[in-house]
C-alpha positions in Angstrom: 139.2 92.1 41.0 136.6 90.0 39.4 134.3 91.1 41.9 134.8 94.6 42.0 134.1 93.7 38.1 130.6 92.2 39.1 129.7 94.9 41.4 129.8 97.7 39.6 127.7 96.7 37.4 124.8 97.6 39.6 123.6 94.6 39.9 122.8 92.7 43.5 126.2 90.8 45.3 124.3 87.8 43.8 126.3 88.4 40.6 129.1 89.1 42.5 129.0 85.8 44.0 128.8 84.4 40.7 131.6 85.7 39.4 133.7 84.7 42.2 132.7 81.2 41.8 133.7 81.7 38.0 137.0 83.0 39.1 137.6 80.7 41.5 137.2 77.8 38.8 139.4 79.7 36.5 142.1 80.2 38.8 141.9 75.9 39.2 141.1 75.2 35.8 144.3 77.5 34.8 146.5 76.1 37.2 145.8 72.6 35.9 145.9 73.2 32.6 149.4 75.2 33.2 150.9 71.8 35.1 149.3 70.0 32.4 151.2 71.7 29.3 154.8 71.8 31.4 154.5 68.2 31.9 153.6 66.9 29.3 156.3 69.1 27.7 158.2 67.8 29.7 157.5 63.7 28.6 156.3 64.2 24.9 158.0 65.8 22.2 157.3 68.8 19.9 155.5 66.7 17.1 153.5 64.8 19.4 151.6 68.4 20.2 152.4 69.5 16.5 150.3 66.2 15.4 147.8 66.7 18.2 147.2 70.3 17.0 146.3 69.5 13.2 143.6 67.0 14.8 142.4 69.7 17.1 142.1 71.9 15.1 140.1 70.4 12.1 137.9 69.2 14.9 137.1 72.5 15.9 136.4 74.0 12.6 134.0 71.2 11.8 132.4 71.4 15.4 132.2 75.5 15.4 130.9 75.1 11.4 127.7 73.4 13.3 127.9 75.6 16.4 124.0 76.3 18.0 125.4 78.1 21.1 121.9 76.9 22.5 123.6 77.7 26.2 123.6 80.9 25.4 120.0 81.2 24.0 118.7 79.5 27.0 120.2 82.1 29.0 119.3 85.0 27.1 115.3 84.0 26.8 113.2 85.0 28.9 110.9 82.7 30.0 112.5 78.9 28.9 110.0 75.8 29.6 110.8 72.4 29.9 110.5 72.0 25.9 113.0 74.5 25.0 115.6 72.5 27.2 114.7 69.5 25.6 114.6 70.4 22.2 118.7 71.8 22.9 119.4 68.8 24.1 117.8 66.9 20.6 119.5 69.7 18.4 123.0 69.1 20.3 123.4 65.5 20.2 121.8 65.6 16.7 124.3 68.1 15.6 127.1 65.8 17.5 126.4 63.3 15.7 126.7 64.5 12.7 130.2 66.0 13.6 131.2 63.0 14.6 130.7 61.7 11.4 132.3 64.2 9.6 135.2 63.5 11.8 135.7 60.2 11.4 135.6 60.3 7.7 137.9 63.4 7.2 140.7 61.2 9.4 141.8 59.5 5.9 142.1 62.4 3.8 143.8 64.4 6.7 146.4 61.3 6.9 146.8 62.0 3.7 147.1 65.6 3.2 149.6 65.7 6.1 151.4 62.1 5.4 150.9 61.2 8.6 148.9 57.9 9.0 148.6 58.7 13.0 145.5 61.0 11.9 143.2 58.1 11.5 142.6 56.7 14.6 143.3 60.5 16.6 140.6 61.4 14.5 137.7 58.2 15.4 138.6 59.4 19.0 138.4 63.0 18.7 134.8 61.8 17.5 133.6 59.6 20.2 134.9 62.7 22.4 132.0 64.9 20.1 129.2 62.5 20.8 130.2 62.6 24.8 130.2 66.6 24.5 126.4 66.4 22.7 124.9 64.6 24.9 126.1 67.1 28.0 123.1 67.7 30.6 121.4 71.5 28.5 120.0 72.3 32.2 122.8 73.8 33.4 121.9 76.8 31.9 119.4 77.1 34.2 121.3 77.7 36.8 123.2 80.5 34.9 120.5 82.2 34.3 119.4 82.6 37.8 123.5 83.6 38.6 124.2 80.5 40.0 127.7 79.4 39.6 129.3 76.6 41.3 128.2 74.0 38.9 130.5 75.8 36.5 133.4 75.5 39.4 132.5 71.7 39.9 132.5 70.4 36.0 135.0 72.4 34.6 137.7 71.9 37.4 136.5 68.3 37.7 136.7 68.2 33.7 140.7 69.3 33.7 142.0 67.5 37.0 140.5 64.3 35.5 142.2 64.8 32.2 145.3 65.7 33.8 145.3 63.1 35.7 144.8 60.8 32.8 146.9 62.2 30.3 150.3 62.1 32.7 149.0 58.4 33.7 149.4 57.8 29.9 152.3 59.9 29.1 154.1 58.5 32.0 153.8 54.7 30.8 153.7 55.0 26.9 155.4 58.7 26.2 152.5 58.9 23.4 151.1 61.4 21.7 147.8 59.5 22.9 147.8 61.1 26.6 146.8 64.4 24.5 144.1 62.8 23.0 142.7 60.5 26.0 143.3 63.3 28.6 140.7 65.1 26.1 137.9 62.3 26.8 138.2 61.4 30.3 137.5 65.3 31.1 134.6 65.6 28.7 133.5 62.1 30.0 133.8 63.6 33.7 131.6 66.9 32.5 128.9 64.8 31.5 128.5 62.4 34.2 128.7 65.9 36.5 126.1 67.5 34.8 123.4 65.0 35.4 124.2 64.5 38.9 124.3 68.3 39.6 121.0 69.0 37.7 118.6 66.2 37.2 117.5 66.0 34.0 116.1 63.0 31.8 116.3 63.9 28.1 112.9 63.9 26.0 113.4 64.1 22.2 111.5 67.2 21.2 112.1 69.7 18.2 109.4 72.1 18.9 111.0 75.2 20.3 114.0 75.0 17.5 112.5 78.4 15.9 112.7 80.5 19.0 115.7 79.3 20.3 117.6 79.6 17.0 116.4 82.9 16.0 119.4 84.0 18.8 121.5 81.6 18.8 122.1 81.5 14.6 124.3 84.5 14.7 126.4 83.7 17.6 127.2 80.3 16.4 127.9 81.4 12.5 130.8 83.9 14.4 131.9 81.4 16.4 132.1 79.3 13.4 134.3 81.8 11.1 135.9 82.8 15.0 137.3 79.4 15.0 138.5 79.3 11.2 140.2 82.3 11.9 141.9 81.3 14.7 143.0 77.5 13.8 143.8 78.4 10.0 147.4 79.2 11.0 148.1 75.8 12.8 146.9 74.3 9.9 148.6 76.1 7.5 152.0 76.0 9.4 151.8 72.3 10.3 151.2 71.7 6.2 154.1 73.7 4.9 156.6 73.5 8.6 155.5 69.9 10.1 154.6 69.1 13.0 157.6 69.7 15.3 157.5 73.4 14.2 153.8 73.2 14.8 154.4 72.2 17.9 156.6 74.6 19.2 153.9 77.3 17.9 151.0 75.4 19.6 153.0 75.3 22.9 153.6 79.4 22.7 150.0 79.9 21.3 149.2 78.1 24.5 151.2 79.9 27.2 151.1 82.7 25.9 147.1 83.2 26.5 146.8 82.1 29.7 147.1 85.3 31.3 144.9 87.1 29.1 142.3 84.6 28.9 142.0 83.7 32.8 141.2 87.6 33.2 138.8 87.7 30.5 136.7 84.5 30.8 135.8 84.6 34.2 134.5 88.0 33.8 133.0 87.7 30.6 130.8 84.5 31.8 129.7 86.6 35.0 129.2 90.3 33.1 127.0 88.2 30.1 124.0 88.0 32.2 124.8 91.3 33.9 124.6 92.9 30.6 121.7 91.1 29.3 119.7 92.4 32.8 121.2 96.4 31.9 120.1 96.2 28.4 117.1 98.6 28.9 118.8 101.0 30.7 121.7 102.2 28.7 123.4 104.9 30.9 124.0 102.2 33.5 125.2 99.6 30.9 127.6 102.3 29.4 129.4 103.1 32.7 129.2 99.2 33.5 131.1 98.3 30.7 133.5 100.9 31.1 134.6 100.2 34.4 134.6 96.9 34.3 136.3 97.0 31.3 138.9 99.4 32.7 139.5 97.3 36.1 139.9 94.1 33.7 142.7 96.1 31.5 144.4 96.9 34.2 145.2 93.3 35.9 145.5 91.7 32.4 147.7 94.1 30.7 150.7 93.9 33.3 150.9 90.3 33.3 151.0 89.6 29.5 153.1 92.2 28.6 155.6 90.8 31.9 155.3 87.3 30.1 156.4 88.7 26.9 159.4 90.4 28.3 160.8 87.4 30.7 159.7 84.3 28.2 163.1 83.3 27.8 164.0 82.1 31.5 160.8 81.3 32.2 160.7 78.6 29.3 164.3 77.6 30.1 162.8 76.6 33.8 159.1 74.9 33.1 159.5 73.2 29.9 163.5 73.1 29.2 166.1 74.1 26.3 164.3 71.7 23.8 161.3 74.2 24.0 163.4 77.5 23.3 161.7 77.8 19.6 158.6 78.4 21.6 159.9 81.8 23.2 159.5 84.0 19.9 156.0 83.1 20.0 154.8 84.0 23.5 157.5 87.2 23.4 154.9 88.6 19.8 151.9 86.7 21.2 151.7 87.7 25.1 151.8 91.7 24.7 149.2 91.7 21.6 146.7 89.0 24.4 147.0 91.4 26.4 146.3 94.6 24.5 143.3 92.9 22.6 141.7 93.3 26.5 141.0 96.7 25.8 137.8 95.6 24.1 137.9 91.8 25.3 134.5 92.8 26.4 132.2 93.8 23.3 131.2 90.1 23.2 129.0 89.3 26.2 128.4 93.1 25.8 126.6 92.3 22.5 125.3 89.0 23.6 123.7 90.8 26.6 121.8 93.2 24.4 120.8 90.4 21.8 123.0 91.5 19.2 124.6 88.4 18.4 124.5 89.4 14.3 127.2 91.8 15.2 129.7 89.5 16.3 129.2 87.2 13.2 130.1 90.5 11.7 132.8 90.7 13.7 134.4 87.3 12.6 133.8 87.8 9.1 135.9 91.0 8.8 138.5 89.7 11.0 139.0 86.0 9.2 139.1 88.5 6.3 142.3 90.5 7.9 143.6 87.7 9.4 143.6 84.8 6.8 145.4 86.7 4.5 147.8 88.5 6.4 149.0 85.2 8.4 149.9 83.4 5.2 151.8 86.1 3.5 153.7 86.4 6.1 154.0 82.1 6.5 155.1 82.2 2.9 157.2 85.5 2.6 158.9 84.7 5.6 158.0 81.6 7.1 158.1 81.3 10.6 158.5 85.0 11.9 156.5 85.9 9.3 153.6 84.2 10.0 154.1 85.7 13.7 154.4 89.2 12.2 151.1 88.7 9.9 149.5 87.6 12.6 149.7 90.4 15.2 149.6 92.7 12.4 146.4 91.5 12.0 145.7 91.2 15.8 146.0 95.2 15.8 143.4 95.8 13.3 141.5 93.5 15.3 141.9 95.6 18.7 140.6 98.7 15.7 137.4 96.6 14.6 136.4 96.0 18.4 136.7 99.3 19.5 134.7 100.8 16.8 131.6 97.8 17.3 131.8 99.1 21.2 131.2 102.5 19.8 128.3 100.8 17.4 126.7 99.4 20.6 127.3 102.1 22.9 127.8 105.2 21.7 131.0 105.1 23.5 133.4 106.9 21.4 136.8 105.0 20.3 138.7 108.1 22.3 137.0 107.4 25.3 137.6 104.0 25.7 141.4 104.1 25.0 141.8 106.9 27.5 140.4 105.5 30.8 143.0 102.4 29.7 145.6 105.2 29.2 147.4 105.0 33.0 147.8 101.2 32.7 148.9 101.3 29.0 151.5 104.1 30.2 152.4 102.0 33.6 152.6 98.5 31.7 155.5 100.6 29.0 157.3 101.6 32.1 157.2 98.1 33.5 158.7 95.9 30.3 161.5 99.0 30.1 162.5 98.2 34.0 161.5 94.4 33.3 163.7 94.1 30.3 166.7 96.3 32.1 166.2 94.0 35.1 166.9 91.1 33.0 169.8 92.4 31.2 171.9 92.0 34.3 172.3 88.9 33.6 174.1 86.8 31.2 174.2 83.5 29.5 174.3 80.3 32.5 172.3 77.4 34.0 169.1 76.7 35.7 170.2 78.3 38.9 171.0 81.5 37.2 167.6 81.5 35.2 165.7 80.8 38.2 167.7 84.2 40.1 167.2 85.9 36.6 163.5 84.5 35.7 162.7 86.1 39.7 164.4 89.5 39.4 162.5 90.3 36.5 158.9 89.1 37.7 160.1 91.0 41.1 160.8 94.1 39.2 157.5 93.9 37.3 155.4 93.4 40.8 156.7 96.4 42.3 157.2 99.1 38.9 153.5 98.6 37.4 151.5 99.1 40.6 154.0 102.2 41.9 153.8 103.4 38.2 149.9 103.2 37.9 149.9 105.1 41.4 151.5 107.8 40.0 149.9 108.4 37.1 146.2 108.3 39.0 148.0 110.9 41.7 149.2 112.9 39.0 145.9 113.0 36.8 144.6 113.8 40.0 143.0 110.7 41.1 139.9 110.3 39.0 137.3 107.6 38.9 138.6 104.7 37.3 139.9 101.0 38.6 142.8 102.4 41.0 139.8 104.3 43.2 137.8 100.9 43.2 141.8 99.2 43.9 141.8 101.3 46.7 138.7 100.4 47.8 139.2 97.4 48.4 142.1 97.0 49.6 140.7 99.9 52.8 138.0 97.1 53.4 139.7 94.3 53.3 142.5 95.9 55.6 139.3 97.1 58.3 138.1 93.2 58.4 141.4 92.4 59.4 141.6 95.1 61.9 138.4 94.1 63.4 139.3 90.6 63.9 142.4 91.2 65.2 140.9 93.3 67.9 138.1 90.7 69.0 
């Protein structure tokens, strides 16, 4: 599907390539990191991820407060010498170091603020993990920019199989919180010892390219700065008034909950980014590019988030066990809204691609403004549920504000780009109906009857949303849209193996 993304985009099967390296490192990384998270759920306890996740995410509003997004300049400029990829190296380690710093003296205050002494020494290592991150090899971008993307396969997976690796190791001999943190730095460790070795580089301290690299990359990282408040406010906020095993419990959903939705997007996104950027001249093309990728991408992630949210309960009974059931309210609110945000998951490396980074900064500022508020009304009205309530309340309005900047950039009106998602909206509601029914058949029992229950209803999904789908396209009599390009595929992929079989 990723392909078919890539292709019709117009450009040559180089991008196409790319984006089934990108997938292909997705799928791994996503794999990984699901074993990772049932594991460790599996040896740790709620407030070990609950105190993990305050750490987290402090270090992530600090970081994104300093966010350059050079990568993404060096992509998106046209002509890069050898001093623009040395002055992003000299601004990132420069601004990791400076992170760092700010890291390592907020761990006392946090301890504080919390009452949890812990924070202190998670938060010097959280910082040594910042400088390891600065000092990454900037020449990969390179290779992005000429649609090159197995290095992206090789660090990333490398990156999460390491940290997996170490964090069970640590988990396994001193059931401490610490195999979060350490699994953290070994990966980012990996990354940057990768990143030399795939693209030679030796780092030169320069500064003089800092004007025309940050005259793009200033917006992107000021959204990705209020992006990141946005979304780590509420872990915050609910491990200060709830604690940390309640926190936990939150961070675990938040977690599984987006995995579907985000292993569709990312890959995509990353390949389409540069696609875009190449189509931003020619706007007819770009418009029917975004649409139909956008439209085959809606289609695969909708069915599978909305599926999660239905079935959470036996399928959190099975991977992480009964002490995780608190964790099932949040990926049944959180699953469906992932997936309907994909409806305009793609207005980011659509703007990004045209240069029109401003617009997402935008973009953050109104949503942290929806979203702040809403999410602790709801934490202090009504705790818990409320918070998940103000949240995907303000999720919605979200899906609203991306829609209309897609209109902004495009001209694509908001009507147009809800109705070529309107078959798989209508198939996914038929699915969670025969899902949910499917479920209902059984009652109250042990693992073995979860497993049999857990299987009916992902069975039921599998065969409703694509038979439902079908339908639809026959009966709107079978338009252009991601079921043709489905189809497609499929016919080709069935005439290779016909011609093999025959030699």
């Amino acid at each position: 599907m990723v392909t078919t993304g890539a292709d019709i985009l117009g450009i040559s099967g180089q991008l196409a390539r790319g984006a089934t390296w990108i997938a292909a490192s997705r799928v791994v990384i996503s794999l990984i990191g699901l074993a990772n998270t049932l594991v460790l759920a599996r040896l740790l306890v709620p407030d070990d991820f609950g105190l993990v996740a305050i750490a987290i995410s402090v270090s992530a509003i600090v970081t994104s407060m300093t966010e350059l997004s050079l990568a993404q300049a060096l992509v998106q400029h046209r002509h890069p010498t050898d001093s623009h990829y040395n002055t992003a190296f000299t601004l990132n380690f420069l601004r990791a170091a400076i992170v760092a710093a700010v890291l390592a003296g907020v761990g006392y205050p946090a301890a504080a603020l919390y009452d949890d002494p812990r924070l202190v020494a998670v938060f010097l290592a959280l910082a040594v993990s910042t400088l390891v991150v600065g000092a990454i090899n900037p020449r990969l971008a390179k290779m992005s920019r000429d649609l090159v993307f197995w290095q992206d396969f090789a660090t990333r997976s490398a990156d999460k199989l390491v940290g997996f690796l170490v964090a069970v190791a640590v988990a396994l001999i001193w059931r401490s919180y610490w195999a979060l943190i350490l699994g953290i730095v070994a990966g980012q460790a990996t990354s940057l010892v990768l990143s030399y070795v795939i693209q030679p580089y030796r780092p030169r301290w320069d500064t003089s390219k800092w004007r025309d690299l940050m005259s793009f990359s200033i917006w992107v990282g000021l959204g990705q700065a209020v992006n990141t408040i946005n979304w780590r406010f509420d872990q915050l906020a609910l491990g200060y008034f709830l604690g940390n095993t309640t926190l936990g419990y939150y961070s675990v959903g938040d977690r599984l909950a987006v995995i579907p939705t985000r292993e569709a997007t990312q890959p995509v996104a990353q390949a389409v980014f540069p696609g875009f950027a190449k189509l931003s001249g020619e706007p007819e093309r770009l418009t029917r590019g975004y649409q139909r990728a956008q439209s085959v991408l809606m289609m695969v992630a909708l069915p599978v988030g909305v599926g999660l949210a239905v079935a959470a309960e036996p399928l959190v009974l099975l991977a992480l066990g009964e002490q995780w059931l608190p964790a099932v309210i949040v990926i049944r609110f959180l699953a469906g809204i992932f997936a309907l945000q994909t409806v305009a998951s793609m207005v980011q490396p659509l703007a990004m691609g045209m240069g029109r980074s401003k617009i997402l900064f935008n973009r953050s500022l109104v949503n942290l403004c929806i979203r702040v508020p809403l999410t602790l009304l709801g934490l202090l009205t009504g705790g818990f549920l409320g918070l998940l309530i103000g949240r995907s309340a303000a999720a919605l309005i979200g899906i609203a504000v991306n829609l209309y900047l897609v209109q902004t950039i495009l001209g694509l009106s908001v009507w147009r780009q809800v109705a070529v998602n309107g078959r798989s909206l209508g198939a996914a509601a038929v699915m969670a109906v025969a899902v949910y029914v499917a479920g209902s058949q059984f009652g109250e029992g042990g693992l073995p009857l979860q497993a049999l229950k857990a299987a009916a209803m992902i069975g039921t999904g599998a065969v409703v949303y694509p038979l439902a789908v079908l339908v639809l396209w026959l009966v709107a009599g079978r338009p252009e849209g991601p079921e043709r390009e489905a189809i497609g595929g499929a016919q080709k992929a069935v005439a290779k193996v016909r011609g093999r079989l025959r030699r």
